[in-house]
Backbone as a printed PyTorch tensor [residue, N CA C, xyz], in Angstrom:
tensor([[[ 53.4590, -23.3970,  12.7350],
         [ 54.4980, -23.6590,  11.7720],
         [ 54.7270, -22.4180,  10.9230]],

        [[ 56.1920, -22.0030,  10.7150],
         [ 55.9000, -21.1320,   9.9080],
         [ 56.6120, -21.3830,   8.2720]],

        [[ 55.8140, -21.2740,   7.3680],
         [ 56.0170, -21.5580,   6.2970],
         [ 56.8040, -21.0720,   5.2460]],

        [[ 56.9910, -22.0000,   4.3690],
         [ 58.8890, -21.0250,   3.9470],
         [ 58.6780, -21.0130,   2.4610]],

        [[ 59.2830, -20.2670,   1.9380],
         [ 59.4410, -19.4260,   0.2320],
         [ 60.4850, -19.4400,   0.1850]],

        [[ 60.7690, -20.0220,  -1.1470],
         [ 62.4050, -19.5350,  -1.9570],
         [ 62.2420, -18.3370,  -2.5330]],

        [[ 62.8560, -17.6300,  -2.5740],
         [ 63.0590, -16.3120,  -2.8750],
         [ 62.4980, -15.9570,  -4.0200]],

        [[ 63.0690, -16.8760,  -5.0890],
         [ 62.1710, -16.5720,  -6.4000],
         [ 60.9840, -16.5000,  -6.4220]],

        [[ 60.6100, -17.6220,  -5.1940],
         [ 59.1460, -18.0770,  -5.2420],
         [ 58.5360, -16.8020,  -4.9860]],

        [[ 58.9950, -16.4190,  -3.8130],
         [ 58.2480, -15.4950,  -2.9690],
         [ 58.1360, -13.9710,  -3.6850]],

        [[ 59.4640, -13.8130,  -4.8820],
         [ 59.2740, -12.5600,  -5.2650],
         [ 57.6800, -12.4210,  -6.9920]],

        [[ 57.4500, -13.9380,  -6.7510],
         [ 56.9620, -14.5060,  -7.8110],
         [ 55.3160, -14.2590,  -7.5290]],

        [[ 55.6990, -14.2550,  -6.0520],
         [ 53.4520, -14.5300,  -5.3570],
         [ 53.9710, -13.6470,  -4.4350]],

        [[ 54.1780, -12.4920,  -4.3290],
         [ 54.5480, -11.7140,  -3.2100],
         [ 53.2030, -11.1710,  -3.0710]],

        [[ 52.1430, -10.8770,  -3.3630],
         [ 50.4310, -10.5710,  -2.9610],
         [ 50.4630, -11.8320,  -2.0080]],

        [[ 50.2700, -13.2400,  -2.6520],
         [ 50.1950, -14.3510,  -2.1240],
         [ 50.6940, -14.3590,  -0.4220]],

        [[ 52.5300, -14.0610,  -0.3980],
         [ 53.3870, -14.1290,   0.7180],
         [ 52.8650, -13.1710,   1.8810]],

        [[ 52.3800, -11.9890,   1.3490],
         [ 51.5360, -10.8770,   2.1930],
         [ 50.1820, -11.5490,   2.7930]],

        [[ 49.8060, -11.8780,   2.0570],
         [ 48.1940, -12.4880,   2.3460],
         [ 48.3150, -13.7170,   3.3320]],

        [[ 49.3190, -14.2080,   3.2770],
         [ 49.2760, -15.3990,   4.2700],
         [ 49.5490, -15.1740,   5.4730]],

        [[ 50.8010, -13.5950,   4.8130],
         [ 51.0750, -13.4770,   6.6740],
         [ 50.0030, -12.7140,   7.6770]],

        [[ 49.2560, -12.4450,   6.6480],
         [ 48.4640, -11.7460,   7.3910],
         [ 47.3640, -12.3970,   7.7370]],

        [[ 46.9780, -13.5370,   7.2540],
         [ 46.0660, -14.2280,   7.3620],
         [ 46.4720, -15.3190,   8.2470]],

        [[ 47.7810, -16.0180,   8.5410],
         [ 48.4120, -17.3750,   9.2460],
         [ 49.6540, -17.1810,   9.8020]],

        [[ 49.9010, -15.5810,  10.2000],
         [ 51.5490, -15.3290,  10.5750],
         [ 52.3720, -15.4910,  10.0690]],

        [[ 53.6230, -15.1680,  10.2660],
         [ 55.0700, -14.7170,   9.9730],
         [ 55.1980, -15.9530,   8.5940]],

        [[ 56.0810, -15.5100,   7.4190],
         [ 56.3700, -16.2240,   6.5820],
         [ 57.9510, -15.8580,   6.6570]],

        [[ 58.7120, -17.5400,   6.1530],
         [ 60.3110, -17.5260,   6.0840],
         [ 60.0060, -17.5560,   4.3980]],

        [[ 61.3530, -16.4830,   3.8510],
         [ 61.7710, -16.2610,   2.8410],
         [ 63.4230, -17.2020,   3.1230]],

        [[ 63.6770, -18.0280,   1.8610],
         [ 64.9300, -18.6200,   2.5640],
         [ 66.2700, -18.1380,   0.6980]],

        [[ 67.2500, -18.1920,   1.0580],
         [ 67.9100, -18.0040,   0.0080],
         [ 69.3350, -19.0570,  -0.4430]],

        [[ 69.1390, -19.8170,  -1.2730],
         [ 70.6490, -20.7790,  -1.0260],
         [ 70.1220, -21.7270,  -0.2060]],

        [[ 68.9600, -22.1700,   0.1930],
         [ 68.2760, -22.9230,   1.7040],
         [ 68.7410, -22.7480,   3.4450]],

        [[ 69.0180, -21.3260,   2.6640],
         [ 68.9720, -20.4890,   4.2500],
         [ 67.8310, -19.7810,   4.3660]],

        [[ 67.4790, -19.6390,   5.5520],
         [ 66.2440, -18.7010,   5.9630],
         [ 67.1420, -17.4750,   5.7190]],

        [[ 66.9960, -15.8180,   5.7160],
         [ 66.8450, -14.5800,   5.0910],
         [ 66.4160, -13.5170,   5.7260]],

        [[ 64.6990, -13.9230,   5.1870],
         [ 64.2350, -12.6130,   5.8500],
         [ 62.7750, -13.3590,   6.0330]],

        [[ 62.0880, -12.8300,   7.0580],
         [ 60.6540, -12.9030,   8.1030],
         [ 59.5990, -11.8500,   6.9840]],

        [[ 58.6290, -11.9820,   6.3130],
         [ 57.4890, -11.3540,   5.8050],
         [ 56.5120, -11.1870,   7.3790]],

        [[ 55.7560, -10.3360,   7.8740],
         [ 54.9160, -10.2600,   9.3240],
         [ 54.3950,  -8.9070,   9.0460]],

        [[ 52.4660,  -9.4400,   9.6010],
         [ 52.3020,  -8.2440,   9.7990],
         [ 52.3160,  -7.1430,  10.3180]],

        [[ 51.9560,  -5.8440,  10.2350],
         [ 52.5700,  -4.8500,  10.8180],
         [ 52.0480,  -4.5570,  11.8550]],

        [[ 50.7610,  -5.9130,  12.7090],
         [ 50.9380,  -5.4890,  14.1200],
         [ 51.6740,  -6.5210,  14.9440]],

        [[ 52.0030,  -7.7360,  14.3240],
         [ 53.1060,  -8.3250,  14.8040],
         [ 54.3070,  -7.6610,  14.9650]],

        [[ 54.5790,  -7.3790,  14.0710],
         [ 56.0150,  -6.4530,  14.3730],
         [ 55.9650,  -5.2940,  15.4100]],

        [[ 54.9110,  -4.3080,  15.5270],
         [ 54.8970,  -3.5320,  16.3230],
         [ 54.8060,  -4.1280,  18.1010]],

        [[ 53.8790,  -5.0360,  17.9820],
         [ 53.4890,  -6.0600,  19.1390],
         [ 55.1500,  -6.8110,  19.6110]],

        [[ 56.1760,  -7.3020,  18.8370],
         [ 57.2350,  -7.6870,  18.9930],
         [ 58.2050,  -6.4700,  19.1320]],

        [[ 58.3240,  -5.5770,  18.7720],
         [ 58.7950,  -4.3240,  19.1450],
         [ 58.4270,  -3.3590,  20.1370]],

        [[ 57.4820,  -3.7350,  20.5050],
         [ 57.2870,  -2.9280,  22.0970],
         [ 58.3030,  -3.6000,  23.6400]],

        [[ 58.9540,  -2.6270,  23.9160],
         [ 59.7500,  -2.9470,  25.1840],
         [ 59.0270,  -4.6550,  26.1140]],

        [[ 60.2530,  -5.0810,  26.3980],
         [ 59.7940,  -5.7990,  27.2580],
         [ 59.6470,  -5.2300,  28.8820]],

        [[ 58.7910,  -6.0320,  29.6070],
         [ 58.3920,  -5.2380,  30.8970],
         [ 59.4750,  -6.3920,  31.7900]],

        [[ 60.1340,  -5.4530,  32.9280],
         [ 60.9920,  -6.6780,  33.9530],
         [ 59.8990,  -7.4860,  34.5450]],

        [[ 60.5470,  -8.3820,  35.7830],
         [ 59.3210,  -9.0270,  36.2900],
         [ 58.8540,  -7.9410,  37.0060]],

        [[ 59.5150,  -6.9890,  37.8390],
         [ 58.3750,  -6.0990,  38.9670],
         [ 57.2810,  -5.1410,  38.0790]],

        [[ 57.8660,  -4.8440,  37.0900],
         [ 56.2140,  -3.9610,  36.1480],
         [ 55.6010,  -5.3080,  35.8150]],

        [[ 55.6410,  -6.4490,  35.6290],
         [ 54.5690,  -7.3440,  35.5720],
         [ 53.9300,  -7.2880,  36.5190]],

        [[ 54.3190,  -7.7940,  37.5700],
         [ 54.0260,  -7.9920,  38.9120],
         [ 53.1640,  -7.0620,  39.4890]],

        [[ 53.3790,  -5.7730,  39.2130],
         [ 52.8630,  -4.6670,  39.6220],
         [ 51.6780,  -4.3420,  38.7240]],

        [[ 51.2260,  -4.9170,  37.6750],
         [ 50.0020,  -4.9270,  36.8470],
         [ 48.9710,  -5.9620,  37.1890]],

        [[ 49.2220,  -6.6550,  37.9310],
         [ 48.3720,  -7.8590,  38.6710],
         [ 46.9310,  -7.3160,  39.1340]],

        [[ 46.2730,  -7.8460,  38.5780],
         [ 44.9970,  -6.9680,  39.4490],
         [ 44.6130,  -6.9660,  41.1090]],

        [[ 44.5770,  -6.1470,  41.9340],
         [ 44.7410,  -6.6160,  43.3260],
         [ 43.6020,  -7.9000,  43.6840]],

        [[ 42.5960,  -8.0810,  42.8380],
         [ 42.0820,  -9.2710,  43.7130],
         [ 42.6220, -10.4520,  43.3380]],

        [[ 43.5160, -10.6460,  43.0910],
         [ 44.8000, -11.6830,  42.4370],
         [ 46.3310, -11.9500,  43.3700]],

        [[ 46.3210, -10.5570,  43.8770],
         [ 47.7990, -10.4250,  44.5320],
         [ 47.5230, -11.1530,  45.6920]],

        [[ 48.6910, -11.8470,  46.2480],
         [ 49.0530, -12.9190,  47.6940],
         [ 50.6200, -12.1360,  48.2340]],

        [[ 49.7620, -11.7150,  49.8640],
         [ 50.6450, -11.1730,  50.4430],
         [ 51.8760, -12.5780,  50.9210]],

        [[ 52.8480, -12.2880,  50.3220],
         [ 54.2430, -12.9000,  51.0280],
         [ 55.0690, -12.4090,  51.9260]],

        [[ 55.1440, -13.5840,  52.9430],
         [ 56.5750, -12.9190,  53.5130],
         [ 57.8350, -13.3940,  53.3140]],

        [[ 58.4900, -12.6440,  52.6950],
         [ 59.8180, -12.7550,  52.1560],
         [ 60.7090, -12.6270,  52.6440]],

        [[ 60.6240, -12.3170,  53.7160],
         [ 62.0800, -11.9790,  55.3130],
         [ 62.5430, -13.3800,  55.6580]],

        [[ 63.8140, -12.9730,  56.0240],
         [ 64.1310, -14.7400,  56.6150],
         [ 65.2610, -14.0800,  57.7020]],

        [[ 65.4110, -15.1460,  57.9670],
         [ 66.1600, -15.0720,  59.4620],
         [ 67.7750, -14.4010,  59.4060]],

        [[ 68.1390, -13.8790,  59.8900],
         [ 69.3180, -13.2290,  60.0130],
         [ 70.7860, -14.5300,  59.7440]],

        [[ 71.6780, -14.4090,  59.0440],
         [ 72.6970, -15.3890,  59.3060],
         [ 73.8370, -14.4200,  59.5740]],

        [[ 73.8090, -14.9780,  60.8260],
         [ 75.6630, -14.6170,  61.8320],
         [ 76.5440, -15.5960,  61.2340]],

        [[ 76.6880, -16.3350,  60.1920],
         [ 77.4960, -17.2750,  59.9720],
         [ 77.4980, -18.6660,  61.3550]],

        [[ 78.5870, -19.4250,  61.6980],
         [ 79.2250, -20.2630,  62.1670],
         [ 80.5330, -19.7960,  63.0810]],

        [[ 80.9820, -20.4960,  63.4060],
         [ 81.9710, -20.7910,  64.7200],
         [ 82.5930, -21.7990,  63.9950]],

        [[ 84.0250, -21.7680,  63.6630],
         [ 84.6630, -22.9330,  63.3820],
         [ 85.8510, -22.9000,  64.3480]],

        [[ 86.6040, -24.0770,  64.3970],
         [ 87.8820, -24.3240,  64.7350],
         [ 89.2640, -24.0160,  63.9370]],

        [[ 89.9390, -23.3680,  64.4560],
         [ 90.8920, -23.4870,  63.5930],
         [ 92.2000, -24.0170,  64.1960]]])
């Protein structure tokens, strides 16, 4: 769950708002009872800011006594013969 501060609140216990995120993750700051802005610590953010990998660099990090050879070939299609 992530836990939410009104703005005043949060500019009120901002040691507090730090300490939690760092202690229980990301905190919502909300304004008007909109969410705003995310408080997180700074290896969350870095950890969420590192590139995402496609599936083949996943795939390709697999440790080999894990990997299963597939065969992925399939049969040729010539299409059909219709009438016209």
């Amino acid at each position: 769950m992530n836990p939410s501060w009104q703005l005043q609140e949060a500019k009120n216990r901002f040691s507090e708002v730090v300490d939690r995120a760092l202690a229980h993750g990301p905190q919502t700051v909300t304004r008007h009872g909109r969410e705003v802005v995310v408080v997180l610590s700074i290896e969350e953010y870095m950890r969420m800011k590192q590139p995402q990998k496609n599936i083949v660099e996943a795939l390709m990090q697999i440790p080999e006594e894990y990997r299963v050879d597939l065969d992925i070939s399939r049969a040729p299609d010539y299409g059909r013969d219709i009438e016209l």
